[in-house]
Structures are given as C-alpha cells and as structure tokens.
C-alpha positions as CSV (number, residue, x, y, z in Angstrom):
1,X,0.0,0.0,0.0
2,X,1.3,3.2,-0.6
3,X,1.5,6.1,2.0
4,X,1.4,10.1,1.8
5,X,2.5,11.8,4.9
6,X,1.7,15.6,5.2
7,X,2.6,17.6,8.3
8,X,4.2,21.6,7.8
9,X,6.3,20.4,10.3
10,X,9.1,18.9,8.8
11,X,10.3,16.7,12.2
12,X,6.9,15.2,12.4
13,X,7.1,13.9,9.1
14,X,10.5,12.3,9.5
15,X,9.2,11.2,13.0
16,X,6.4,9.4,11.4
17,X,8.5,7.9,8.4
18,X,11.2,6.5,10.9
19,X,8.4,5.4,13.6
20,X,7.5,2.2,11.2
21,X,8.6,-0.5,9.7
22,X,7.0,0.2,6.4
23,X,8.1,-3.0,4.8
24,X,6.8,-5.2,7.4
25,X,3.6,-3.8,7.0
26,X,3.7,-3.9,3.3
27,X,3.4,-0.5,2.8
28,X,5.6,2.3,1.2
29,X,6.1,6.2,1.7
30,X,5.7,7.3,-1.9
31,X,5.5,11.3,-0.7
32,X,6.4,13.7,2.1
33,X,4.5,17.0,1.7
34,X,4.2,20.3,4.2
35,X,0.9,22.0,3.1
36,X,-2.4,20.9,1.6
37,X,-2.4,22.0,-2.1
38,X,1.0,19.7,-2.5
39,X,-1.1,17.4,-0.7
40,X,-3.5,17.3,-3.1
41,X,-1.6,17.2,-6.1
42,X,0.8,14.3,-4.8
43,X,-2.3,12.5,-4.4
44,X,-3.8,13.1,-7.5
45,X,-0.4,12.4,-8.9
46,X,0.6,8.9,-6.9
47,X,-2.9,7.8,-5.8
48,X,-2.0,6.3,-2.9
49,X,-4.0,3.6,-0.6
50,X,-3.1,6.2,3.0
51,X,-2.9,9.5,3.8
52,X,-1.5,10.4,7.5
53,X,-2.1,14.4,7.6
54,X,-2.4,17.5,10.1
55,X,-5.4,18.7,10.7
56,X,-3.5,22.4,11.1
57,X,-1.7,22.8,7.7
58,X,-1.5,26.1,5.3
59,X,-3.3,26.4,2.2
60,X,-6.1,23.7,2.2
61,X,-6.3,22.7,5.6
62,X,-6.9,18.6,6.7
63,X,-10.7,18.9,6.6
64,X,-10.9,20.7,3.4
65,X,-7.9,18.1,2.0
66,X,-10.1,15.4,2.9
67,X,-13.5,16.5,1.6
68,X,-11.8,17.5,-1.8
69,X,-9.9,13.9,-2.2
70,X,-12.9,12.3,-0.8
71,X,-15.1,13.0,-3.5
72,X,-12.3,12.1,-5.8
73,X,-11.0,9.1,-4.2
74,X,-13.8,7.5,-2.4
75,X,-11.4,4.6,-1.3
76,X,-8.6,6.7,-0.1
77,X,-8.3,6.0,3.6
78,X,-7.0,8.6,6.0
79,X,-5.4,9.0,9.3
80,X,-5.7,12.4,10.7
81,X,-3.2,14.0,13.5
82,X,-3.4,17.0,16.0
83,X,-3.1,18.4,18.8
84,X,-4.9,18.1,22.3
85,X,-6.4,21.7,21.8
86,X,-7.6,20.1,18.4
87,X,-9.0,17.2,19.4
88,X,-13.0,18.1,19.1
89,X,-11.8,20.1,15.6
90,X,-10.5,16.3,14.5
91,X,-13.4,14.2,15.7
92,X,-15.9,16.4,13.3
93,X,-13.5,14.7,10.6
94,X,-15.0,11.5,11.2
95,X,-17.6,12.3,9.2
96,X,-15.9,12.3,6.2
97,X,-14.6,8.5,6.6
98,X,-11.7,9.0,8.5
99,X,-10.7,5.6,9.3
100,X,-8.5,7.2,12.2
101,X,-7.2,10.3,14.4
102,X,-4.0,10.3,16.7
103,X,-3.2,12.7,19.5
104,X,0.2,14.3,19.6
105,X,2.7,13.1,20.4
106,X,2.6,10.3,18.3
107,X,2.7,6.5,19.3
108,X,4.5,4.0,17.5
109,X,1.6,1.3,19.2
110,X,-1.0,3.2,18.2
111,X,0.2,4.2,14.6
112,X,0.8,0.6,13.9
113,X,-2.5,-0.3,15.3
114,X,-4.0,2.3,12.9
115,X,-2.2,1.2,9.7
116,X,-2.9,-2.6,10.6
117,X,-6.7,-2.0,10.9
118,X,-6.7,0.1,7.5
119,X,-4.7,-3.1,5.8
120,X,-7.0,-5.4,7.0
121,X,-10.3,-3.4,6.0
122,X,-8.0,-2.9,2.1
123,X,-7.2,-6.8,1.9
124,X,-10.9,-7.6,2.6
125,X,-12.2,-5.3,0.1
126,X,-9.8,-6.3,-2.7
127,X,-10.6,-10.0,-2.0
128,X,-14.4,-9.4,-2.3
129,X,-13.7,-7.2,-4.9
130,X,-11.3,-10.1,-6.8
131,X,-14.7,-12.7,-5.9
132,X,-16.7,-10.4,-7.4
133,X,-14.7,-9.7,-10.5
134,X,-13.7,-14.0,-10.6
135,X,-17.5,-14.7,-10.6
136,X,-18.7,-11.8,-13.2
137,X,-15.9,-13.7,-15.2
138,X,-17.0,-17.2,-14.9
139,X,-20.2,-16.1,-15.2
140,X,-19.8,-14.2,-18.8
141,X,-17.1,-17.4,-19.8
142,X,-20.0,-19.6,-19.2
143,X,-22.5,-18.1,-20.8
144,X,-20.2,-17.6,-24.1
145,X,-20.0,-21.4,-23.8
146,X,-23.7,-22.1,-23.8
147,X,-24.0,-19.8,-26.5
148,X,-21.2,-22.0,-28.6
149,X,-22.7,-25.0,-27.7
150,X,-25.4,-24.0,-30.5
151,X,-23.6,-22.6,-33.1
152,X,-21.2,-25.6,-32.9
153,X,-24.3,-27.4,-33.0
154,X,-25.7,-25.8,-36.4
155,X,-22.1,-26.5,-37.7
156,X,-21.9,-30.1,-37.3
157,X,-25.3,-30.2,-38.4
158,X,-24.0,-29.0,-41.2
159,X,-20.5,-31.1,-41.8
160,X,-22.7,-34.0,-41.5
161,X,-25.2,-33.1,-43.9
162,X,-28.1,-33.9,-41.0
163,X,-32.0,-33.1,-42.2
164,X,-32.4,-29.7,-41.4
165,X,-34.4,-29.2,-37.8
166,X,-36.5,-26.4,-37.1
167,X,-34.9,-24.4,-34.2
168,X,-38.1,-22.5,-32.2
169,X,-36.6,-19.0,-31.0
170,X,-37.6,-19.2,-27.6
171,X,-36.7,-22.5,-27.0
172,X,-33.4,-21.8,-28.3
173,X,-32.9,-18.4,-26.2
174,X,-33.8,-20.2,-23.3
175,X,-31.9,-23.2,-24.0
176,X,-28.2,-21.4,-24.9
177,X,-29.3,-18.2,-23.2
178,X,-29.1,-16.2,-26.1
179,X,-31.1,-13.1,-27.6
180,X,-32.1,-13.8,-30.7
181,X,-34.6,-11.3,-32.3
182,X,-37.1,-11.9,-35.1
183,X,-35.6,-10.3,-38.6
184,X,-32.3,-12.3,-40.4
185,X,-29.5,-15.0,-39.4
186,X,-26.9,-15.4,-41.3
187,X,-23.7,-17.3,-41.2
188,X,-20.0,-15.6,-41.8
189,X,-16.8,-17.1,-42.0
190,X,-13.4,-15.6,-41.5
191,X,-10.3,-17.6,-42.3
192,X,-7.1,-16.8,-41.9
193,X,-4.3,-17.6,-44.8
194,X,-0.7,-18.0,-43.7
195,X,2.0,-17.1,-46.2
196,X,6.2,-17.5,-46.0
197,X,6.1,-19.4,-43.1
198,X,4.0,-16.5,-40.9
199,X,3.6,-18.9,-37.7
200,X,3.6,-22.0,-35.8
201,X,0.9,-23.9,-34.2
202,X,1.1,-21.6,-30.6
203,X,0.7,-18.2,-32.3
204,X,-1.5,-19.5,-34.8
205,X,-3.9,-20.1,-31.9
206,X,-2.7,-16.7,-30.8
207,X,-4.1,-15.4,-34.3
208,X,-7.3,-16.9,-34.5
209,X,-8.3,-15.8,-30.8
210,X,-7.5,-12.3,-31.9
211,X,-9.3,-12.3,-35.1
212,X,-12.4,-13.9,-32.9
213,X,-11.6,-10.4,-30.7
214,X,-11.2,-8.4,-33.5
215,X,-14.6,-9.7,-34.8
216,X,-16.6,-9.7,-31.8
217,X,-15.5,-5.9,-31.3
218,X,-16.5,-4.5,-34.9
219,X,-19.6,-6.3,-35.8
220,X,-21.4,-7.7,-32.8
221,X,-22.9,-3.4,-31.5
222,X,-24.6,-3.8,-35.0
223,X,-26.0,-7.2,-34.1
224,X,-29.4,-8.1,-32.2
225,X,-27.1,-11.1,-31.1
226,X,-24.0,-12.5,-32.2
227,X,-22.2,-15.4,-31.6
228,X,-19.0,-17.0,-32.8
229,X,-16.8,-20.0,-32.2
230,X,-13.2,-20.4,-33.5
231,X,-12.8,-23.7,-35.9
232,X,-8.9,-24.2,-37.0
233,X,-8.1,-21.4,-38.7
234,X,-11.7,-20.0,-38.7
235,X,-14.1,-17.9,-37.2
236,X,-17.3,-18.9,-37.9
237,X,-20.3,-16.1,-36.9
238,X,-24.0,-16.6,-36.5
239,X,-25.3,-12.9,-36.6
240,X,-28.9,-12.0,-35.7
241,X,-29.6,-8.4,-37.5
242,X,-33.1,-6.6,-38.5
243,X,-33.8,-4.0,-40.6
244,X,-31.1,-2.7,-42.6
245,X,-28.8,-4.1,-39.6
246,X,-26.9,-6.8,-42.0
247,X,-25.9,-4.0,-44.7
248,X,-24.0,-2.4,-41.5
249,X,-22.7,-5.2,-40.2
250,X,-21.4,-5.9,-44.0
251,X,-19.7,-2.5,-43.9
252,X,-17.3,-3.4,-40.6
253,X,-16.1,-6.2,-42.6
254,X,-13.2,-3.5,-43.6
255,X,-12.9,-2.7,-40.6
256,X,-12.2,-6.7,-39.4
257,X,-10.5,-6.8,-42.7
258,X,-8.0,-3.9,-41.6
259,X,-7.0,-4.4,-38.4
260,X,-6.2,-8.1,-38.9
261,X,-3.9,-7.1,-41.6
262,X,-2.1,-4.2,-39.9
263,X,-2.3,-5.0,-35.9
264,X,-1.3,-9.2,-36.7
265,X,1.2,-9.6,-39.7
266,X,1.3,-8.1,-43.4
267,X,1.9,-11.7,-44.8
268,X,-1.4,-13.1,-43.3
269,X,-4.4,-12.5,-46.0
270,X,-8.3,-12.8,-44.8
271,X,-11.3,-14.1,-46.9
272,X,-15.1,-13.9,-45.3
273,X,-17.1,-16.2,-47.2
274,X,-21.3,-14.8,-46.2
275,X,-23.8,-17.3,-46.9
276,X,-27.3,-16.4,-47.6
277,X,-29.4,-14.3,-45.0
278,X,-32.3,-16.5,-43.5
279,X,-35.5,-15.4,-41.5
280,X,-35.2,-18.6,-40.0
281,X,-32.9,-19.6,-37.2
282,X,-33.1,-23.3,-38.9
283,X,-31.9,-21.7,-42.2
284,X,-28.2,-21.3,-40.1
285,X,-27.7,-24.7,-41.0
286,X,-28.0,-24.5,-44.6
287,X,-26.3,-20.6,-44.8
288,X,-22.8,-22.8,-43.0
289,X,-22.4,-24.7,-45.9
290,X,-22.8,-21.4,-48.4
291,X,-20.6,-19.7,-46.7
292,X,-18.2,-22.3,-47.1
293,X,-19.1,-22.7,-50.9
294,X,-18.9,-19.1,-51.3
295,X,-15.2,-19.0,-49.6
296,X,-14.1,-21.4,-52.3
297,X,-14.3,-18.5,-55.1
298,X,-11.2,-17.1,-53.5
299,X,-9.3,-20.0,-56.0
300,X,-10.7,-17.7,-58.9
301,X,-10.8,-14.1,-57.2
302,X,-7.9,-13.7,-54.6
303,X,-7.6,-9.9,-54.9
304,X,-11.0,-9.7,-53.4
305,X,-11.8,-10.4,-49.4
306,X,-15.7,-11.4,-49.1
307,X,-17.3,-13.5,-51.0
308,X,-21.1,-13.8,-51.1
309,X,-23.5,-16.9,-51.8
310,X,-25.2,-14.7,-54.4
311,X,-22.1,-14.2,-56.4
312,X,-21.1,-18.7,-56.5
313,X,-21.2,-19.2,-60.5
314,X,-21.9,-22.6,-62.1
315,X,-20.2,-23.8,-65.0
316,X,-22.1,-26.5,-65.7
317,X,-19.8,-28.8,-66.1
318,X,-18.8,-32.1,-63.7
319,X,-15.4,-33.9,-62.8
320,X,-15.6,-36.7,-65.2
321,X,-15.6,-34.3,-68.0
322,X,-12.0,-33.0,-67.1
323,X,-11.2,-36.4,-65.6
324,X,-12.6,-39.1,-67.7
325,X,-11.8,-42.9,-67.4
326,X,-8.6,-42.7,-69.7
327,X,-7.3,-40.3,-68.0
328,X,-7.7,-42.0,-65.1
329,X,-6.4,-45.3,-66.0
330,X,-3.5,-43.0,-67.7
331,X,-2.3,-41.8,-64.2
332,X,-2.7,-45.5,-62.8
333,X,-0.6,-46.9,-65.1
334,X,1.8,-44.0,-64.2
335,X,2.1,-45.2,-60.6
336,X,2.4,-48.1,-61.3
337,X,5.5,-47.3,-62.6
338,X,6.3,-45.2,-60.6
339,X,7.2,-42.7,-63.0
340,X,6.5,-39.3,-60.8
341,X,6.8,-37.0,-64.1
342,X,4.1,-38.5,-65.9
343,X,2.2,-37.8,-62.6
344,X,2.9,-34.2,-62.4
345,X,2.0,-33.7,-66.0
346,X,-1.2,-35.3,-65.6
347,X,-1.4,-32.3,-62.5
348,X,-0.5,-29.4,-64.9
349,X,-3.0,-30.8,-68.0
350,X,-5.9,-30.8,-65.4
351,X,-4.5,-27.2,-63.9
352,X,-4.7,-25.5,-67.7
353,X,-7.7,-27.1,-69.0
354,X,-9.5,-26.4,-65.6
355,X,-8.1,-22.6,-66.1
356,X,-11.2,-21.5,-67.9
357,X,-13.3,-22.8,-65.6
358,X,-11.8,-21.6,-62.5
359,X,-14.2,-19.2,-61.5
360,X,-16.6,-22.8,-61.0
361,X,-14.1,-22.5,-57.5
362,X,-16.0,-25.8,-56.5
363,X,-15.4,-27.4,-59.7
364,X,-11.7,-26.9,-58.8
365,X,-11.7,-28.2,-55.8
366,X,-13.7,-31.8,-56.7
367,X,-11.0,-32.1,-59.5
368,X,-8.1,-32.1,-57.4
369,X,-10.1,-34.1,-54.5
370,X,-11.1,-36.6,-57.4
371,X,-7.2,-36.5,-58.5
372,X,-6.4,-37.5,-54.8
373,X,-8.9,-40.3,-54.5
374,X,-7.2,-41.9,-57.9
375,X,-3.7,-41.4,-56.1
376,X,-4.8,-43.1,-53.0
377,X,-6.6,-45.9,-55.2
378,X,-3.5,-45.7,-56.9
379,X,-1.5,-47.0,-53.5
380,X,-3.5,-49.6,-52.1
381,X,-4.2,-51.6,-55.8
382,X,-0.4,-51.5,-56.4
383,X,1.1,-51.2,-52.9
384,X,3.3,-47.7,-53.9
385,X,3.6,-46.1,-50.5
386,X,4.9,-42.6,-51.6
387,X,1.6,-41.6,-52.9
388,X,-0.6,-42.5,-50.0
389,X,-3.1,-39.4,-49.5
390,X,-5.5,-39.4,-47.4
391,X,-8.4,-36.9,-48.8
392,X,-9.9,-36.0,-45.6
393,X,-6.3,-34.9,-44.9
394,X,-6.1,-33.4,-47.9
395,X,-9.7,-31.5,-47.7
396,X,-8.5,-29.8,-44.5
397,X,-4.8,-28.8,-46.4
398,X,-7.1,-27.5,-49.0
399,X,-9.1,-25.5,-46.9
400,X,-6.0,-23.0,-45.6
401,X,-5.1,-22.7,-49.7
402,X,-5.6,-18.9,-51.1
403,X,-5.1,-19.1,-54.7
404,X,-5.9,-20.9,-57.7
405,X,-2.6,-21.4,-58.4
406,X,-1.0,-22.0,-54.6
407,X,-3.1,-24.8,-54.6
408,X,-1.7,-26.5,-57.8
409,X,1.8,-25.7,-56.3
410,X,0.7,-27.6,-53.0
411,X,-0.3,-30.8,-55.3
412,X,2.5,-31.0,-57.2
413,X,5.0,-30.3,-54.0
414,X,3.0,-33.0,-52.2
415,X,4.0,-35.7,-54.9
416,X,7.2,-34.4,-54.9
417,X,7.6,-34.8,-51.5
418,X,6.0,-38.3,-51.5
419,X,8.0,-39.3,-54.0
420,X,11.1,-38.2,-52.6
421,X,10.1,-40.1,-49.3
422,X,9.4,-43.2,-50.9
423,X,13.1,-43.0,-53.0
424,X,14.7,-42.3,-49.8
425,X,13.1,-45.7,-48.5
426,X,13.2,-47.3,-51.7
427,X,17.3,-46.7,-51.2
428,X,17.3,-47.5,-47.8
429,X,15.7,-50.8,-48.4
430,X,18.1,-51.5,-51.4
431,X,20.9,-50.9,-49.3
432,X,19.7,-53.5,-46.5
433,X,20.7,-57.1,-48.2
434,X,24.4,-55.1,-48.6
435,X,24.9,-54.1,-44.5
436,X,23.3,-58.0,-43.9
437,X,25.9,-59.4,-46.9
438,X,29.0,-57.5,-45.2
439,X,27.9,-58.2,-41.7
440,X,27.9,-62.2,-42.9
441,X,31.5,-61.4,-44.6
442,X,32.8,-59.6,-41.6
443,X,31.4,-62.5,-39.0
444,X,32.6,-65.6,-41.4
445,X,35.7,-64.2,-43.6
446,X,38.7,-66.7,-42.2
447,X,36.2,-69.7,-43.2
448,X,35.3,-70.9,-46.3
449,X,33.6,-68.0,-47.6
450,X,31.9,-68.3,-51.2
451,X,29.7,-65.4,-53.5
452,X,27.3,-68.3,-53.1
453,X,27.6,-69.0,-49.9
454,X,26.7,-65.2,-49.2
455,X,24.0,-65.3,-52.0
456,X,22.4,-67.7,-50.5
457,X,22.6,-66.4,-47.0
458,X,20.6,-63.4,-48.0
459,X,18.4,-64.6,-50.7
460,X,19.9,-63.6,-53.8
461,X,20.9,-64.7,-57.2
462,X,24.1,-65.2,-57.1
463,X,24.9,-63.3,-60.3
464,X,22.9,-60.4,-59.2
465,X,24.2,-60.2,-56.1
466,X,27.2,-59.8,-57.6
467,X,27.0,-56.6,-59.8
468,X,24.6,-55.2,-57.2
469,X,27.5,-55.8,-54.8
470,X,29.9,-54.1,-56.8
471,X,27.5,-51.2,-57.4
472,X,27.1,-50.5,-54.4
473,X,30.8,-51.4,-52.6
474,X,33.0,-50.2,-55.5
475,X,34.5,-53.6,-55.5
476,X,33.8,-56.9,-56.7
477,X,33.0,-60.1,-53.9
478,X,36.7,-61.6,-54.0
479,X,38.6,-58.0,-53.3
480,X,36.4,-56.9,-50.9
481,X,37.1,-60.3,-48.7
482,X,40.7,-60.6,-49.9
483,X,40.8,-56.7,-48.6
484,X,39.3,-58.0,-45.3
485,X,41.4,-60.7,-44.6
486,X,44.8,-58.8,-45.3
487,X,43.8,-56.0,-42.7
488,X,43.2,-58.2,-40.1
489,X,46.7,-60.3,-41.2
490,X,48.5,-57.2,-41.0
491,X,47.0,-56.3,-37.6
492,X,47.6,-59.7,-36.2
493,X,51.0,-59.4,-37.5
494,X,52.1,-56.0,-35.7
495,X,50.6,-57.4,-32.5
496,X,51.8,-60.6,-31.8
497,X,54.8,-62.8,-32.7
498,X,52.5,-65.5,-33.4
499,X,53.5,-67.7,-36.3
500,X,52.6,-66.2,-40.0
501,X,50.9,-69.8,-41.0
502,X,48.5,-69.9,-37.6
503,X,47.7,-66.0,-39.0
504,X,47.5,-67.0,-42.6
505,X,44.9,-70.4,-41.2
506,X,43.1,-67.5,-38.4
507,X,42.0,-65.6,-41.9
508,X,41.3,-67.5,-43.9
509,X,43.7,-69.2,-45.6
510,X,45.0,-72.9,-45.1
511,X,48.2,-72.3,-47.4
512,X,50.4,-70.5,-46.5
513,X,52.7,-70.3,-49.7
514,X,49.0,-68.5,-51.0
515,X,49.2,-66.4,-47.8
516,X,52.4,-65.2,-48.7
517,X,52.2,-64.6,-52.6
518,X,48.5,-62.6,-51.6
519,X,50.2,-60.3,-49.5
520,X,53.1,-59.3,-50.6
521,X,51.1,-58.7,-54.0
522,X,48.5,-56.5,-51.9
523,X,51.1,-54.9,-49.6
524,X,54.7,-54.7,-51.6
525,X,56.0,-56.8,-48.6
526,X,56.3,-60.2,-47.5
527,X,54.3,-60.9,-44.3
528,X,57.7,-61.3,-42.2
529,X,58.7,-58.0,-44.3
530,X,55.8,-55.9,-43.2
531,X,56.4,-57.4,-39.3
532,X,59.9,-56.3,-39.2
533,X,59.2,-52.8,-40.8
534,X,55.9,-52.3,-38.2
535,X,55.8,-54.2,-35.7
C-alpha cells in the first residue's frame, strides 16, 4: 500500500516515516508533503491507498484536504493528527470517513495499530472485490459457452449433412441463453491464410483468438445477437440483424479486414465467405455450408476479401468431364510405374484445361479431390507407399489454400515430396541385403567363404548379387574379402609374434605359400617383411 505523509512540520514527518517498519507492514512512503495543495496534487499524482495528515496545515487545511480527495478518491483511507487543543476540531472529521485520528505526540503502538486495521479493511475489500470480478468472469465465460454450444451445433449439423431441424426461438434463447430477435441469421466465416512461413501452431492459436476479438469488437454493437466459435483457422459467426442491420454489419467487414492485416502480420491474408441471409434460425444450418461454398471462389478471385453466396457461379460442367476414365487409368498406369513426371503432368494438363473454368471454385476443388482419390486408389491396388493421400487430410490442407494457383503448387510439392520419401526408403531398403551381406563377410571371412555361400545367406541370385554388390561397394565379392582378410593379417601381425601360417589359417587361408604370394602382392612386402618394418 502506498503512504502520503503531510505535516508543515518537517520533524513530524520524519518522525512518522522512521516510527514504522513500512516494509513489514507492506506498505511504502511514496511522498512527504508540508501543506495541503502539495497534498493534493501528490495524491492526484501517486494515488495512494493512506494518507497520515495534520489537521493544522497552510493552504487547504486537513478537513478541506479530505472533503476534496474524498469525492475524488472515495477509497482513499485517511489517518488524521493534532493536537490536544484540536481534538473536538478532528473528531468532526470522522464524518468524512476518516478511518483514524491520533493525538500528539505520536505513538509507535498506536500508529501501527492504525495502519494494521486500514490493511485489513484494504485486503478484505480487494478479495471481495477479486470474488466479485472472478464470478462476473466465470459467469460471462460460461455463458459464451452455452452460447457456442449451438452454433457448434448448427455447424456439425452442417459437416454431416443432417436433415435440417427447425430451431423455435424461444426454445433456443432459453436453451443457450441467447437473444435472438425476429428479422435475419446469417452465417460468416473468416479464415485466416498464412503465407512465408508466418507462424507456428502456438501463435496460430494466438491469431485466430485475436481475429475472434477483433470480430466480436467491430460487428457484434450492430447485431441483435452475435455469436461465434473459433474452428482451425476459422471464425465462424451466426449474426442475428433486423432491418437494414446486415448491410452495417457488412460494412465493418473493412474494418475486421484492416485491423487483422495491420495489428497481426502483413503476410497473413483474410477471406469472409457470407452465406445467404435467413428469417429462420433453422436456415443457419444450410447458410454454414454457403458460406463455405462461397469462400471457395477465393481460387478464382484472390484480390477480393468477401465472397457472397449470391455471387457462387456454375459452369455447368462435372469432374468426369475433365477427368474421364482414360485419363484415369493414364495416371494408374503411371504409378504403377512409378514414374513421378508422368504424374505431375497429368497435375498441370488438369490445372490449364480447368483454367477456364476456374471461377466454377467448386469445380476446382472436386477435380483435385477426385485427382487424390485416384492417387490413394492408386496405392492400395499397387502397394506404392509414396503416394498415399488421405483426402480427408487433404480436404483440410485445402481449406487453408488462397489461390488458384497456390493450390496447384501444393499438389504437385506434395507428390514431390512423397516421391522423394518413398526414394529415400526405396534406397534404404536396397541398401539393407548389402549391410546384412558385409555383416555375414565380416562375422565368417577366415572360413570358407563363397559369393554363393553369401548369396544364399541373403536370398539372392548369385549373379545379381554380384554386380549389385559391386554397385554398391565399389569392389567386386573376392577383393572386398581378400581386402578384409589382409587387414586383419596385418594387424595380427604387428601385435603378436604368433607364427605367420597360424595368421594366414586365423584368416582364412590354409596355405600359407597363397598367404604369402597374396600379401606381398597386396602390400609390396612379404608378411615377415611388413612385421619387421611395423611391428
């Protein structure tokens, strides 16, 4: 708590200050003043939690200090001190709320007791205060719950294609404590589109709570009720208007638009896809899935922001008439062998022809889902795990894609990148019988050892696993063992004075004349040569 002391004289004040233990009590002496206009403006100027003052100080004196501040600072709490011939002049003060008065001189005892009773009376007031304030907040959290509870409700109505219920406007008010109005619903979403690597999951969450905020702030004063509930990287916004209350609701759309672009990041982009108004609560339902068909036109329009139901555009046209069975069985047959540029053009044919039909944004978006479907058919008929979509996966990637062409991009990186994976394994895999072929080598090499011995042991042709031996090693079978068995001759030879024909029989060979002839042609030396020089 923080303390003002004001006395004109200037030893009572430094009495006072030096009297207490201010930190024990938790309390600090922000200001020492000696007359009552300082007074005042110290307090209006520190706003502190005590005032200890004289009643007998010049230009406001303590009475008129206290009415003024008072009036001001209705929790201020104040300790007055005079005098004995003052002491009927200081009870009068009581009726301003002055918690206290001491009599000159002053008592430590009595000044603590003071200053304890006013901490007590302050930490009461700020815990019921802090109950009060906890409970208006759990109260207002849990009533935005209930509220969410419905509008999560009409969207997984929605998502799930259920048969539209009728929702009965009291019932539903009552229900989710809301205050819906007779006049229009209608359901707006806002989604958020990431660019350059903008975020990570925690501020993305961090984004998407603000743009909620940001929401909330701008549209819901126009609104007879408004309610919204965050979905990924989505806001999603039932608003209740009447009258002309949905065109000025439309018109904050800027505003949202605005101050999600210049308070969060410049590389973060909005669309609002608006589905058509409704005088029905029930019509929510259908106006969720408009206002996802309307967002989709941002694949043909991404200069503009909101897109309207009303402005959705047919083409008329259907999948199979961009993607028809031989072009279909065309991108099987690629798979199959595995041949990732055949793919990709199949991915730009589909991108230019569907290029005049791109303002059909939902056309667009069942091609490439259709294109998925034959990928992922694609890996489970022929077992190719680099191409193994999953198009609910993909639907959601889809949904957080701006442009026309970002989404293309997306496609053809994600074969890429599946391709790539499924190389790396490939080679991984390839490389496997080769690490279990040298460990065989390593473990058996002063026996026996034979290419088809080893071929055998791990399943291969013998002639194939010879060149795919030397492919991989750099060497064929018989130097790669000869190598072996000379390296571990030359070590046994430089750290023992064993005999050369137990070393020559302890790798591998059971003649030692061979021995000899092998390593001298390997080395330069002879094997009683190459002890001499390093051992």
């Amino acid at each position: 708590m923080k303390v003002i002391i004001v006395d004109d004289e200037i030893k009572i004040c430094q009495l006072i200050k030096h009297l207490v233990d201010w930190d024990t009590m938790q309390m600090e002496v922000v200001d020492i003043v000696n007359d009552g206009k300082s007074a005042y403006e110290s307090i209006c100027r520190n706003r502190p939690d005590i005032v200890i003052t004289d009643i007998r100080i010049p230009n406001y004196d303590g009475l008129q200090l206290i009415h003024m501040c008072k009036e001001q600072f209705p929790s201020l709490y104040f300790i007055i001190i005079s005098g004995y011939s003052e002491f009927e002049f200081a009870k009068s003060a009581l009726q301003y709320g002055v918690e206290d008065y001491l009599l000159k001189p002053i008592k430590k005892k009595e000044l603590e007791n003071a200053l304890n009773r006013i901490r007590e009376k302050y930490e009461q007031s700020r815990s019921s205060e802090e109950e009060k304030s906890e409970l208006r907040s759990y109260a207002s959290t849990a009533r935005a719950k209930i509220q969410q509870d419905f509008l999560t409700h009409v969207i997984a109505s929605a998502q799930e294609m259920r048969p539209q219920s009728a929702f009965d406007l009291a019932e539903v008010n009552s229900a989710y404590d809301c205050s819906f109005q007779p006049g229009q619903f209608t359901i707006a979403i806002f989604r958020l589109f990431l660019r350059d690597g903008a975020t990570v999951k925690n501020s993305e969450d961090f984004l998407v709570a603000k743009l909620q905020e940001i929401t909330r702030e701008a549209v819901a004063p126009n609104c007879c009720e408004f309610l919204s509930v965050s979905s990924g990287r989505s806001v999603v916004c039932l608003i209740n208007t009447q009258g002309d209350g949905l065109a000025r609701v439309k018109k904050q759309f800027h505003r949202v638009k605005l101050e999600v672009t210049n308070e969060l990041f410049s590389s973060i982009s909005l669309a609002i896809g608006v589905g058509s108004p409704s005088t029905e609560l029930s019509g929510t339902v259908t106006g969720y899935r408009e206002a996802e068909r309307s967002l989709l036109n941002r694949f043909c329009d991404s200069d503009h922001y909101i897109f309207e139901f009303s402005d959705v555009r047919d083409s008329g046209k259907v999948v199979s008439d961009l993607i028809d069975m031989k072009g279909r069985d065309n991108l099987i047959a690629a798979q199959e062998r595995m041949d990732v540029n055949a793919i990709l053009a199949h991915v730009r044919s589909l991108q230019e022809r569907l290029g005049e039909y791109r303002y059909d944004s939902s056309l667009v978006c069942n091609c490439v889902l259709e294109l998925i479907e034959i990928l992922q058919f694609g890996s489970k008929n022929y077992d190719i795990y680099f191409q193994k979509f999953d198009v609910e996966e993909s639907r959601r990637k889809i949904g957080n894609i701006l442009t026309f062409d970002e989404l293309f991009d997306w496609l053809k990186n994600e074969i890429i990148n599946r391709y790539q994976e499924f190389a790396n394994l490939k080679k991984v895999a390839e490389k496997k019988p080769i690490r279990v072929a040298k460990q065989y080598i390593y473990d058996n090499y002063n026996k026996n050892l034979t290419l088809e011995g080893v071929s055998n042991h791990i399943g291969f042709n013998p002639t194939y696993f010879s060149a795919f031996f030397k492919k991989e090693t750099g060497k064929n079978f018989s130097e790669y063992l000869t190598e072996l068995r000379m390296k571990n001759a030359k070590l046994c030879l430089i750290s023992s004075d064993r005999d050369i024909a137990d070393i020559a029989e302890e790798v591998g060979y059971g003649d030692i004349k061979y021995f000899s002839k092998l390593f001298k042609k390997v080395t330069g030396l002879s094997p009683s040569e190459y002890r001499k020089l390093y051992g």
